[in-house]
C-alpha positions, 0 to 999 in steps of 0.5 A, spaced: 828 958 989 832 956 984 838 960 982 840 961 974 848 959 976 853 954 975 850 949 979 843 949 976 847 949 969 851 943 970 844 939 972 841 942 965 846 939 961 848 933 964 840 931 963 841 932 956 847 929 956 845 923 958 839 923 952 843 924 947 848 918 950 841 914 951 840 915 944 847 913 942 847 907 945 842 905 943 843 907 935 849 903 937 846 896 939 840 897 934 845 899 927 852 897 930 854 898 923 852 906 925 859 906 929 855 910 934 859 911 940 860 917 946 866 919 951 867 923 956 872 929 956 873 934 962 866 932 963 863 934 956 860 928 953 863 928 947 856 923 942 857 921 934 850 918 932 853 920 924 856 926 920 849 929 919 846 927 926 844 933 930 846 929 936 854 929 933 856 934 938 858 935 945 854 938 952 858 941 958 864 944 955 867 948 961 862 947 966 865 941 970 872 943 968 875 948 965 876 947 959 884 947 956 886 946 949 888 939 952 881 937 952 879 941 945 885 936 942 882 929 944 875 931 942 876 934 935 880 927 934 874 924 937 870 927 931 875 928 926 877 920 926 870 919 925 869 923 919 864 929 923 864 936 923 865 939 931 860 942 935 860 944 941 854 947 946 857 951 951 852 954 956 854 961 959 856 959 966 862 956 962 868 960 965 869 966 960 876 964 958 872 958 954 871 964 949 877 965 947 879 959 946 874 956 941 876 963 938 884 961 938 882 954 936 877 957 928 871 955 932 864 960 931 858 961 933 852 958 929 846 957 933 842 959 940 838 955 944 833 957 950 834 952 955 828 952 960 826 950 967 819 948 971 820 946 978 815 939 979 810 939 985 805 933 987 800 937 983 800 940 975 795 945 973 791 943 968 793 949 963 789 951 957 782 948 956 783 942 950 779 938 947 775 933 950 777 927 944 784 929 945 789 923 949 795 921 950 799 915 952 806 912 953 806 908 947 806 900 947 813 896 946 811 894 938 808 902 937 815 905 935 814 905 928 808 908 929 811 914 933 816 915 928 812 916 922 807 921 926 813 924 928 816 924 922 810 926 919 810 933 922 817 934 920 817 934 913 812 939 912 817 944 916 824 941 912 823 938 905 827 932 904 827 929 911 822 924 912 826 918 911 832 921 916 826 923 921 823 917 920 830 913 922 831 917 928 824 917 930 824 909 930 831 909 934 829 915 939 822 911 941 827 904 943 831 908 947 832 905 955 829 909 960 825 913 955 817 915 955 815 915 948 808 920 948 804 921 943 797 924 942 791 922 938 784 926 936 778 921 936 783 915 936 788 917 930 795 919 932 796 927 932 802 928 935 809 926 939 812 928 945 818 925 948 820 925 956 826 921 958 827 921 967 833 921 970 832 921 978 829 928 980 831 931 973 827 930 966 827 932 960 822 933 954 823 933 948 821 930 941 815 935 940 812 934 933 803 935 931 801 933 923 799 939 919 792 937 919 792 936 927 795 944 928 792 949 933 789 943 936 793 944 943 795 937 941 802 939 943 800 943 949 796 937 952 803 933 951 807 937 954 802 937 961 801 930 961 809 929 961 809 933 966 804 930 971 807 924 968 814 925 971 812 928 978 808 922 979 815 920 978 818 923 983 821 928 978 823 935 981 825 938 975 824 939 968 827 942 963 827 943 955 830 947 949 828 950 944 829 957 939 829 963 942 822 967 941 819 961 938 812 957 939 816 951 942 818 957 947 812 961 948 809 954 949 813 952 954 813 959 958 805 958 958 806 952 961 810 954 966 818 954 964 823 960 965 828 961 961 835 958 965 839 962 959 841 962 953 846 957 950 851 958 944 852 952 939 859 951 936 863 949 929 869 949 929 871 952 921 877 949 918 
């Protein structure tokens, strides 16, 4: 049985770590001009993808280290030199005294994320009956683009005026050393994206995004059991997502399997 404690914890973000890292360096190589960089602080990855990026933010505060002041000073200078706000995602496992800190230091709670857990055996139910036209793939070298605008199809019927920024996001996520890019198609036009990346046992997945006109076709379901049949074969022993806490992205999630580790909470630092 595997115990929602530290240990498990530090194996969860230290996997997501690793993507948005994966992503940095590759944003780095591909747009050097981007300034794109990570560091490492008391065992927090500290990643700069942009002022306005997502991943402009750190995992694994106070989870390998205890987290001191000295620590919260050199990685405030690292965003703030960049000319970034500071975010930090700190699970529960943290030693409490991190709470007091960040509140010494102007931080506030902005936003929860449920991280989710599966164990992966040799074999992954089938799960829900879909349709039989449904399939998925890996995407070819030169099918990036095409992943991007499928992805960022999705996106911008949910949040208006995002297009071109996911469009750009999608085109980096799918070039990214060790990812498995995934995406899913009814009678041969692309529906849906998914992304796995694999680390040793550990993966994680993310990238979920269906087309208004491919919904409530299981075309994210389908993804989320190829992907994890994908990985086992693999050798992965354990696969992990985020997502917000009551939404589809969760129940889907626990439909399939995953249960929830515990519930992380994403800092800014005010001022």
């Amino acid at each position: 049985m595997i115990y929602s404690d530290l240990q498990l914890s530090q194996m969860l973000e230290r996997t997501e770590a690793r993507a948005n890292s994966d992503f940095v360096e590759t944003r780095a190589r591909l747009e050097p001009e981007s300034g794109a960089a990570w560091i490492e602080v008391g065992g927090a990855y500290a990643m700069f993808d942009g002022a306005e990026s997502p991943l402009t933010q750190t995992f694994g505060l106070g989870i390998f280290e205890e987290a001191t002041g000295e620590h919260l000073t050199e990685l405030e200078a690292f965003f703030r030199d960049r000319e970034a706000p500071v975010f930090h995602e700190v699970s529960p496992m943290a030693d409490p005294s991190i709470l007091a800190l960040l509140g010494e230091r102007g931080y506030r709670p902005i936003e929860l994320t449920s991280v989710l857990y599966r164990e992966l055996g040799s074999e992954i139910a089938e799960g829900r009956s879909r349709d039989p036209e449904h399939t998925t793939r890996v995407i070819a070298d030169d099918e990036a683009d095409l992943w991007a605008r499928t992805s960022a199809a999705g996106w911008a019927t949910e949040h208006e005026g995002l297009a071109d920024f996911m469009f750009n996001f999608g085109r980096i996520s799918a070039r990214c050393e060790g990812a498995f890019p995934y995406l899913a198609e009814l009678s041969g036009n692309a529906i849906a994206t998914g992304m796995l990346f694999i680390y040793g046992e550990m993966c994680i997945l993310a990238g979920a995004s269906t087309i208004p006109e491919g919904r409530s076709r299981g075309a994210q379901n389908a993804l989320l059991n190829d992907r994890l049949r994908f990985a086992a074969e693999r050798g992965c022993k354990l696969a992990m997502m985020g997502a917000a806490p009551g939404s589809q992205s969760q129940k889907n999630a626990q439909r399939n399997g995953f249960q929830i580790a515990y519930t992380r909470t994403k800092w800014q630092k005010i001022g």
